[in-house]
N, C-alpha and C positions, 0 to 999 in steps of 0.2 A: 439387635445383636450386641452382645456383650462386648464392652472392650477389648474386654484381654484375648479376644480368640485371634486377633488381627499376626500375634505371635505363633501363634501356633500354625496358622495359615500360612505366611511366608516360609517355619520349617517344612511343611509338609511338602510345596510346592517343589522346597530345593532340594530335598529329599526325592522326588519325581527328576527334577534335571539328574542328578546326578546319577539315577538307574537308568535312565535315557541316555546318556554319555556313555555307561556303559555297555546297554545293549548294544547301541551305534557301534562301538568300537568290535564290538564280536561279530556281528552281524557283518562287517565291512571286508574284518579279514577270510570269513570264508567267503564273501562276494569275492574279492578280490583272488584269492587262490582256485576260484572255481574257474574265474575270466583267465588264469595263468594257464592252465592246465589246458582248458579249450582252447585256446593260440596255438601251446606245442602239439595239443594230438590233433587241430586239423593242418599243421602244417607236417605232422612224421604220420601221420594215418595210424598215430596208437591211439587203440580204442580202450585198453581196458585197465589205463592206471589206477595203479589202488594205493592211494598216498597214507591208508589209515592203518595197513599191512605190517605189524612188527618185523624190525629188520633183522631177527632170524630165521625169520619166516618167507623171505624173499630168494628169489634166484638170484645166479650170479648176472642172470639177463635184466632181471626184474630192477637189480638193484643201479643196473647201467641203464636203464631205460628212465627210471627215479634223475639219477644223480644228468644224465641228463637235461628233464625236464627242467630242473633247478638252471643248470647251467644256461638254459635258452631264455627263460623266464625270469632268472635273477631269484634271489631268495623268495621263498612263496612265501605270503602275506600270514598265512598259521602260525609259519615258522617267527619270522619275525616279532610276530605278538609274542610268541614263548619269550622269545628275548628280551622283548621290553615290557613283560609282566613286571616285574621290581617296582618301576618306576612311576608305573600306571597304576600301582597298588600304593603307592607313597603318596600319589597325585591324590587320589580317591578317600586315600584314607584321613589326609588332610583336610580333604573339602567338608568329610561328613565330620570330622571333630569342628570346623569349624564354622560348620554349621548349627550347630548345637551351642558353640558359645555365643552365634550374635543371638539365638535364640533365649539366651537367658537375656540376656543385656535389651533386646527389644519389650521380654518381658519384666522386667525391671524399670523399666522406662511408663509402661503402662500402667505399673499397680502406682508410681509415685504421681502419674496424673490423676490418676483415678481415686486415690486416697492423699492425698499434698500433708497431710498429717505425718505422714511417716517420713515426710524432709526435714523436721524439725527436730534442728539442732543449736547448739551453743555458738557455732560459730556465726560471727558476723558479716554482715553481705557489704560491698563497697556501695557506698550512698550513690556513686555516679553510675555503679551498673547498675542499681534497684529506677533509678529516675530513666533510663533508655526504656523500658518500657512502660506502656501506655495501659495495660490491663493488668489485673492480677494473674489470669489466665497463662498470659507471655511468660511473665517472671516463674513462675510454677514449673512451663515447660524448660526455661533454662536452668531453673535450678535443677529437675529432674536429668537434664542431658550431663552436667557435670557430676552427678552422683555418681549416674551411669558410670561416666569416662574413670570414676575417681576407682569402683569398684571392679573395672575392667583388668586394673593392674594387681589388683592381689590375687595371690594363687587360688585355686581351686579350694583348697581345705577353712583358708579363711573367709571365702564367698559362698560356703555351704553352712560357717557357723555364722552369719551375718542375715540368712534368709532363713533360717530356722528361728535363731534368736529374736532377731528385730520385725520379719516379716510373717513369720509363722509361717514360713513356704519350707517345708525339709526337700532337699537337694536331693538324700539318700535315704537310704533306709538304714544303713550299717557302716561298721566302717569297714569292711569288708570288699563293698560297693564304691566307696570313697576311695578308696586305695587304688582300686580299679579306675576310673574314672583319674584321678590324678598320674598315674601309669600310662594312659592314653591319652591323657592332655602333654606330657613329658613327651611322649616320641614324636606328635606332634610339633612340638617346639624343637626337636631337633630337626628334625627333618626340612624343615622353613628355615630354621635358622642357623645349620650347623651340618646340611647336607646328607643328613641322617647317620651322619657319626655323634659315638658316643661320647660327652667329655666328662671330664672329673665333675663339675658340678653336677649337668644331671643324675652321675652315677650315686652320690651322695645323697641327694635329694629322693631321689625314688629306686634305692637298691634291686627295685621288682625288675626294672625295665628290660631284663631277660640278659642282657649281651655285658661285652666289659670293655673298658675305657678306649678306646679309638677305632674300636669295631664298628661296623654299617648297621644300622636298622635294617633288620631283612625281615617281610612283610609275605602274608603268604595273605590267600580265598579268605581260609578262616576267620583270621585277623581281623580283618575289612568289616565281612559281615557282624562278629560281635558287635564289635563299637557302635556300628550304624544300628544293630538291635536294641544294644543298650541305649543307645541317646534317646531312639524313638520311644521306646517306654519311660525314659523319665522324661520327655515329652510332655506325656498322658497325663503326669501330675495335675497340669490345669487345666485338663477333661473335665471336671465336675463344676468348677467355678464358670467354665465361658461355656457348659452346653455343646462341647464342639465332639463328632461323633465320626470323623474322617477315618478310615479304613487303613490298616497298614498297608505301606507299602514297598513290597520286600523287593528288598535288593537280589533277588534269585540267580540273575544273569551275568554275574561276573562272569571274565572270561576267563576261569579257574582251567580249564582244561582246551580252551580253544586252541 
């Protein structure tokens, strides 16, 4: 098996948890609002609550019989998810963006074992950390880990002209794509690091990011799925080199309307 596929394997899998996290989560609260519902109608003997019923559509009985079950039951688990959709969509949508960046940085790690030609550079290695290891092997992997770490911290725009350039691996197709991609690495970072408010630098930096200066990141179904689409097709990039022929695996079951 080809080295490099060992990257793409770790994305795919995390890509698998995190539709698993989400089904769990939808799947849980119509368990749980089915269990709510069955408690108050066998203890008031109604049989024929219809919680899916638009509430112009409801009697004045219907709607006391509703507010009700709420009342006996505590907020039903549907309702609840409506509520904390936001935050479950900021959770998610962070995991799949960053899922996609260890996925670069595992495969960057790879090609520099894989090919150690392309660590050669001008700069000097300290004599006392070149003598800690015992093989040439060792030192290759350490040098590849600090490339890594070195490349982790520049933005997006200049880790897609560094893997085009230097490595012959294009990030993008466009810059079109880039801009994208930079836009969803941006709210990302705010949302981890700034509570998904907006501030003057990222505003600056990526004018796209929809909202303006001290407004919330607000995240909808859509959202979510893009990203996770787009990451997993530039994924596929190193389909051809590692042979790897893993099926998508769509994120279908958010819980957009549960």
């Amino acid at each position: 098996m080809d080295k490099l596929t060992q990257s793409r394997l770790d994305f795919v899998q995390a890509c698998i948890k995190i539709t698993s996290f989400n089904e769990f989560i939808h799947d849980l609260s119509i368990k749980l609002t089915d269990a709510q519902v069955a408690v108050f109608t066998s203890q008031t003997g109604t049989t024929d609550l219809d919680l899916t019923k638009p509430a112009d559509e409801t009697s004045d009985e219907e709607r006391r019989v509703v507010g009700a079950a709420s009342a006996a039951a505590g907020s039903l688990a549907t309702e609840q998810l409506q509520v904390q959709k936001p935050c479950l969509y900021q959770m998610t949508f962070s995991r799949v963006v960053d899922n996609f960046l260890s996925y670069i940085s595992g495969l960057l790690f790879e090609i520099f074992v894989q090919k150690p030609e392309t660590l050669r550079t001008k700069e000097k290695i300290d004599v006392t950390i070149a003598l800690d290891f015992t093989e040439k092997e060792q030192l290759i992997h350490y040098l590849a880990e600090q490339k890594v770490n070195e490349l982790a911290y520049k933005g997006i725009t200049e880790l897609s002209e560094y893997l085009d350039s230097t490595l012959g691996f294009p990030l993008v197709e466009n810059k079109a794509e880039l801009s994208e991609i930079n836009r969803i690495v941006q709210i990302r970072n705010l949302i981890i690091h700034n509570r998904g408010i907006v501030n003057k630098r990222a505003a600056d930096k990526c004018p796209s990011i929809g909202t303006g200066v001290g407004d919330e990141i607000t995240l909808d179904v859509k959202a979510v799925l893009e990203a996770y689409d787009l990451f997993y097709e530039k994924a596929k990039a190193d389909r051809k080199s590692t042979r790897l022929n893993s099926s998508h695996i769509p994120l279908s079951r958010m819980p957009s309307s549960a």
